[in-house]
C-alpha positions in Angstrom: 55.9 138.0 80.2 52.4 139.9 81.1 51.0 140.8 78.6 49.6 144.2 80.1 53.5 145.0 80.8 54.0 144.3 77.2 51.1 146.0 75.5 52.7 149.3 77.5 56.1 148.7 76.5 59.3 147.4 77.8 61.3 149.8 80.1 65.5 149.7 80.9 68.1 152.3 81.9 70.0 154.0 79.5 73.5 155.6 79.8 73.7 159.0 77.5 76.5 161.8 78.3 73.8 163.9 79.6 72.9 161.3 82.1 70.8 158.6 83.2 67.3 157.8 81.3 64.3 155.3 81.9 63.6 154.6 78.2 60.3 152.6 77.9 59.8 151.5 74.0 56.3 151.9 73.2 55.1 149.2 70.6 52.7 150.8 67.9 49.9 148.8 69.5 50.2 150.6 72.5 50.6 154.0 70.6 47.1 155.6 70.6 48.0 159.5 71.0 49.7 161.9 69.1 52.6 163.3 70.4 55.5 165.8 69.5 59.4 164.5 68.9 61.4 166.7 70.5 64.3 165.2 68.5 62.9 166.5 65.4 59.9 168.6 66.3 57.2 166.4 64.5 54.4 164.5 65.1 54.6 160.7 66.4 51.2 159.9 65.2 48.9 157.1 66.8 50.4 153.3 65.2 53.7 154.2 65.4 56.0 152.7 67.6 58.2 155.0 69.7 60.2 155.5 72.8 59.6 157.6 76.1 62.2 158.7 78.0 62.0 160.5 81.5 65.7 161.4 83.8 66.3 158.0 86.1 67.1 159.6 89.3 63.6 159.1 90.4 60.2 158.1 88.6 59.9 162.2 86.9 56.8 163.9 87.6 54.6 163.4 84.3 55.6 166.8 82.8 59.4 164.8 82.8 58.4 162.4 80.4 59.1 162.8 76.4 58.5 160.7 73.6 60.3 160.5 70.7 61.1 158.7 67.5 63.1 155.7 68.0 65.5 157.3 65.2 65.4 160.7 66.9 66.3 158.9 70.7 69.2 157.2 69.0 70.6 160.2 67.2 70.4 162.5 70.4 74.4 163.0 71.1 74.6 163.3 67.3 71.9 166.1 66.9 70.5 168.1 69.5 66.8 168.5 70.7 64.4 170.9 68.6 66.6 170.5 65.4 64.1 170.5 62.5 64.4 168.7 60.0 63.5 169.5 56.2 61.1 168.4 54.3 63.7 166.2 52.1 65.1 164.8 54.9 64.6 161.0 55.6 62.4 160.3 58.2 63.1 158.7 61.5 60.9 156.1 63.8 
């Protein structure tokens, strides 16, 4: 595989009641921002590998594009977006 393609992450098509995603897993060497979960509504610091997701029915403007814990993408159906979590709680990613 390229190398390049790796380093940015892998991408695939993912089925969610909501719809069709492009999910793109982000490996923490690729991770060099900080961005906000909106599974859980806190920061996926720079290191930490992650997911983006953006709707699949076309390639999503940038503004459609939102990374999140890997934990937090998982749990989705489970737990809706912008659900905080406390500070006890486990963490997920």
């Amino acid at each position: 595989m390229d190398r390049t393609r790796l380093d940015r992450g892998i991408g695939a098509v993912q089925t969610w009641q909501d719809g069709d995603w492009q999910v793109r897993v982000i490996p923490a060497s690729a991770a060099v921002k900080t961005y906000r979960c909106p599974g859980c509504v806190q920061e996926i610091r720079p290191g930490v590998a992650h997911v983006v997701a953006w709707p699949a029915d076309g390639w999503g403007d940038l503004d459609d594009r939102r990374h999140w814990h890997t934990g937090c993408w998982r749990a989705r159906d489970r737990r809706g977006p912008g659900v905080e979590r406390s500070r006890s709680a486990p963490r997920y990613g």
